[in-house]
N, C-alpha and C positions, 0 to 999 in steps of 0.2 A: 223690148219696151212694151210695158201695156199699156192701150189706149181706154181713155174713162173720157163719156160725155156727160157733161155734165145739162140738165135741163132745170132752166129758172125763168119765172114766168117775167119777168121787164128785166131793165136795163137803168132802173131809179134810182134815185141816194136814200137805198133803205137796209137795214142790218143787216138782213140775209145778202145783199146783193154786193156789202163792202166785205163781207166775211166771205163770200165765194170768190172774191175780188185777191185778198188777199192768201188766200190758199193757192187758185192758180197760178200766181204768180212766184209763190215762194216754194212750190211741190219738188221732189228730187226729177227735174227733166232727164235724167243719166236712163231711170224705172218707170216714171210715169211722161203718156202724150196727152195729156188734157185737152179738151175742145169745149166751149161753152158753146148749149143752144139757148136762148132766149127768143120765149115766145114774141114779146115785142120787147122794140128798144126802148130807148132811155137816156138820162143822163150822162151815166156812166160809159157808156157805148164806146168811146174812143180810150180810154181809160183800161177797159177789158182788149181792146184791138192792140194796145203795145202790148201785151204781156203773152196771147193765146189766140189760137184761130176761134173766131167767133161765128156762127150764122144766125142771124136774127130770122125766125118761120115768120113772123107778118101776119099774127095773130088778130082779123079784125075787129070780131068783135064776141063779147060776149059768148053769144053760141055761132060757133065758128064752124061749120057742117065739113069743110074744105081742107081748114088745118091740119087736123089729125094725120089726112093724107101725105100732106107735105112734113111734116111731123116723124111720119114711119120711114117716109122715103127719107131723109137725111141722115134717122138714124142706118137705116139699112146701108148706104154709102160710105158711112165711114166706120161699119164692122166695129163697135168699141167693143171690149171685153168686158170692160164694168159700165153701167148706166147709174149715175149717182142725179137724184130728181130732188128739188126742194120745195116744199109749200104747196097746201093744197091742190091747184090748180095743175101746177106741175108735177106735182106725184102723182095726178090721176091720168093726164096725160102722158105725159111720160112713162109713166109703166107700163100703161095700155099698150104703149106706141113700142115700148120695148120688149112685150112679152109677144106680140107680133111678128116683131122682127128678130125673136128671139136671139135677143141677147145671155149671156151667160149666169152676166151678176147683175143684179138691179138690187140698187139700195136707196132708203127714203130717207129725206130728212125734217124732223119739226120743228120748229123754229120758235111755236110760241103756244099757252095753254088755251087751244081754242076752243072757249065757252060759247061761242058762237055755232059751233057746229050742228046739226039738227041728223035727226035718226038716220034720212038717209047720208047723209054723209059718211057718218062713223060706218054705214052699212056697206057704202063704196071701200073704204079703207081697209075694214076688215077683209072683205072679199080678194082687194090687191094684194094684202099681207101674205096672204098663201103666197103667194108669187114671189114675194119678196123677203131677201137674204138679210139684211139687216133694218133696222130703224136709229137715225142718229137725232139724239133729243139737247139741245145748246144747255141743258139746266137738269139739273135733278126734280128740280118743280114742274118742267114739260117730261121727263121720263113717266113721275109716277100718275100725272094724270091722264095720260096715255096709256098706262099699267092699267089704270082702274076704270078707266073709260071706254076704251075697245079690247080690253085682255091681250094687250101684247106682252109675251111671254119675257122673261130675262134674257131667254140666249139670245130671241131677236133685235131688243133694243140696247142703245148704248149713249153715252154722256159725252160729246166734246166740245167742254166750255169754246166761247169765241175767243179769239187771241187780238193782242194790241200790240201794234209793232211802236214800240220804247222810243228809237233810234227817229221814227215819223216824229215825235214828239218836241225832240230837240232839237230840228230847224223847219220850225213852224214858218213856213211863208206869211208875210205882212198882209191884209186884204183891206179890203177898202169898207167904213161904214163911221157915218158918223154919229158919236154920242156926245151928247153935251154930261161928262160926267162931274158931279156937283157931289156924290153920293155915293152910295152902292150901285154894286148890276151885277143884279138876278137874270141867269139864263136857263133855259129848255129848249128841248126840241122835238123832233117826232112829225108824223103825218097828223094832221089836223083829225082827227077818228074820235068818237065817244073811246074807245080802249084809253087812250091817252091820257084821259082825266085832264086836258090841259084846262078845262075851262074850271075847274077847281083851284087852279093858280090866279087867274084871270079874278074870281071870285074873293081872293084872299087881298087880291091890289090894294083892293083900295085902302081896308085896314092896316097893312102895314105903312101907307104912306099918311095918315091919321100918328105914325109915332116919327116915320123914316121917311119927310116928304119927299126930301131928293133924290131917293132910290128909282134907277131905271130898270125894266123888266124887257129882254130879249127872247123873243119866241122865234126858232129859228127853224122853218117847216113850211109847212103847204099843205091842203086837204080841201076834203068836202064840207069843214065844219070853219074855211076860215071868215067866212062871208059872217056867219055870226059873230064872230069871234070879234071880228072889226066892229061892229053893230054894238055889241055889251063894253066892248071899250069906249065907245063914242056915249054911247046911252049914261053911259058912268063916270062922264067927263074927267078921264082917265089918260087921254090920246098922250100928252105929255109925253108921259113916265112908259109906255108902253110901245115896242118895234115891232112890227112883223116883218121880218127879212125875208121874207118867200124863201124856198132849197136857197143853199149855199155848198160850194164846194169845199168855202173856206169854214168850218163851221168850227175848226180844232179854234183856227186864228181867235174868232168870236167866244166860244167859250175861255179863252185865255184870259181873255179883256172882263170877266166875270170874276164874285168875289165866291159864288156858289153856284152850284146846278139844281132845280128842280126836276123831279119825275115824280110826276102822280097817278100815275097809270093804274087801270083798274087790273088788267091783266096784262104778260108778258111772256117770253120766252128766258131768254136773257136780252137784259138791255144793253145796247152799245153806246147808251148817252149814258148810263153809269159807270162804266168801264174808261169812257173817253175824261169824264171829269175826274174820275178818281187818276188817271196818269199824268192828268196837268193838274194835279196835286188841289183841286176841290175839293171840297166839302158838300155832299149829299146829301138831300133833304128828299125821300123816295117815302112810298106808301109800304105798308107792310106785307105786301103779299108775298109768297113763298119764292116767288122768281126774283124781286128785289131782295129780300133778306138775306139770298147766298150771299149776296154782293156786300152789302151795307153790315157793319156790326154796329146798333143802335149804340151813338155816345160813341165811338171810337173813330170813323171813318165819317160819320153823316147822321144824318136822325132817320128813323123809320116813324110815319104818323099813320093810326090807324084809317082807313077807309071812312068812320062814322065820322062825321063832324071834322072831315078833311080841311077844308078850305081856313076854318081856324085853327086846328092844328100847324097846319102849313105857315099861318100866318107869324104864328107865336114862337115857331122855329127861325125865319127867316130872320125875326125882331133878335130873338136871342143872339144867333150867328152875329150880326151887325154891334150888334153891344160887347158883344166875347170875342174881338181882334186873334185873341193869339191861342182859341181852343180852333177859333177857324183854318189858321193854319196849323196846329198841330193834327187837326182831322184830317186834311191834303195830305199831309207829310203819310201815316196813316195809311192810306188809300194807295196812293204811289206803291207803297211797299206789297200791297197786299196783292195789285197789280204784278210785281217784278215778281212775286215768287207765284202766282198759280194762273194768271193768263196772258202769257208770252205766246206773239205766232208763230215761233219756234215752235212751242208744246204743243201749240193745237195741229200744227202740220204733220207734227212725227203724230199724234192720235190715230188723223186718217189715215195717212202710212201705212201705220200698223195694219189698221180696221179691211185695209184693202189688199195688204198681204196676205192675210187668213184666207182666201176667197182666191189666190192665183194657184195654176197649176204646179207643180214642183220644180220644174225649169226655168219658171220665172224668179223663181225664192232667195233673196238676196242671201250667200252664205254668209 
């Protein structure tokens, strides 16, 4: 049996963390001993404890002089054969801490196209890459900006969309939130972040409640940006028509009770709120960039709106859906399907499998 540590930096309800979530839990345990390290907890923290041995390092803060130490030492204890690291933070520690302790295989994973990144960063990265055996990008749109942005070569990088387990789908637990619905309900979600573009939906309110007064808008999330976000609802005497649920566990349950999902994200990886509404048979309403468009086929599944002139865009989408009953759910139906045939966490599981087969010695090699 090979052991693979996995290193993520929290324990939050964020895509990377539901997607490592569900790979450890569904891996072939007969081949693989997964371990999750998280830098700090989270959320999720008992959620990861039923399924995998977990150690949270107690990252305190920022720059953490301490952690690394305890970082190496954990890895160094439990001898993993692969060290699989996600997201900046953790790829740069994590591989540090693994080529230290030389581990055998360490492999990265990107998650999203980050435009945020500044010279030295991409400078850190490159530098790790020598070190490192693969790179795993959720999207074709995170591969080739990584291709073009630090020259990671083809044999190094590779594509495994995120997976939707189907089966979660169809005994949604019941959660608790009250709406007075009179109307439609419009959902999103995500970390309250400038990426998210959510304050472009926020923007778009009011005009669609100018044709759809009794339409309610659920934002289903937490950030740094909600403190505004509350502020422009109240300033736009909007409160009404508008929720903020802070995190939710239950967040499938709440998108259910919705008639479409928005995403307006300026950048992404692959999204797991388009993937989530398109398996409970939504209709998306996403921005056009290369990482939503795998997803969305404009007119069949959801609308793609460009980036200029979003917020009416957005607007004039949401109006349309609400007057068009039954293209709304033929685009759900749509979506569903496009989900069952190319991202099952079956598929995504056998990926890594594979990815990590290539990489053991010949006695491990399943015949």
């Amino acid at each position: 049996m090979i052991k693979i540590c996995y290193v993520i930096g929290s324990l939050e309800i964020g895509g990377a963390e539901k997607q490592l979530l569900k790979l450890v839990e569904n891996i072939d345990k007969r081949r693989f001993l997964p371990v999750v390290i998280a830098l700090r907890g989270g959320a999720l923290k008992k959620e990861f404890e039923k399924v995998v041995k977990l150690i949270v390092i107690g990252k305190r803060w920022k720059i953490d002089p301490f952690f690394l130490f305890r970082l190496i030492s954990v890895i160094k204890k439990e001898q993993p054969y692969i060290l699989h690291t996600f997201m900046f933070t953790s790829n740069t520690w994590g591989r540090i801490a693994g080529i230290i302790a030389r581990i055998p295989v360490i492999i990265a994973s990107e998650r999203c196209v980050d435009i945020w990144k500044r010279w030295y960063h991409k400078l850190i990265d490159k530098i790790l890459l020598m070190f490192t055996h693969k790179v795993i990008g959720n999207s074709n749109a995170v591969k080739k900006f990584y291709q073009e942005t630090e020259g990671i070569p083809e044999r190094k990088i590779l594509v495994i969309y995120n997976g939707v387990d189907l089966e979660e789908f169809q005994k949604i637990e019941t959660g608790k939130i009250e709406i007075e619905k009179k109307g439609g309900i419009v959902g999103t979600g995500g970390r309250f972040t400038e990426q998210k573009g959510l304050i472009n939906l926020l923007m778009a309110i009011p005009e669609v409640l100018k044709m759809l007064p009794d339409t309610k808008f659920i934002f289903v999330g937490d950030g740094p940006l909600r403190k505004s976000f509350e502020d422009f609802v109240k300033n736009h005497n909007i409160s009404d028509s508008v929720i903020f649920t802070g995190y939710r566990k239950d967040i499938l349950f709440i998108f259910s009770l919705c008639d479409m999902i928005v995403v307006p994200s300026l950048f992404e990886g692959m999204s797991n709120i388009v993937l989530e509404a398109m398996a409970l048979k939504k209709p998306v309403i996403g921005t056009d960039i290369p990482e939503i468009a795998e997803l969305i086929e404009d007119g069949k599944n959801g609308f793609l709106v460009p980036l200029k002139d979003i917020k009416d865009k957005i607007a004039k989408k949401i109006i349309f859906l609400f007057k068009n009953p039954d293209l709304c759910k033929n685009m759900g139906e749509s979506g569903y399907k496009i989900v069952q045939e190319r991202f099952s966490v079956s598929a995504m599981v056998k990926k890594y499998e594979e990815c990590y087969s290539k990489f053991l010695p010949c006695q491990f090699i399943k015949e």
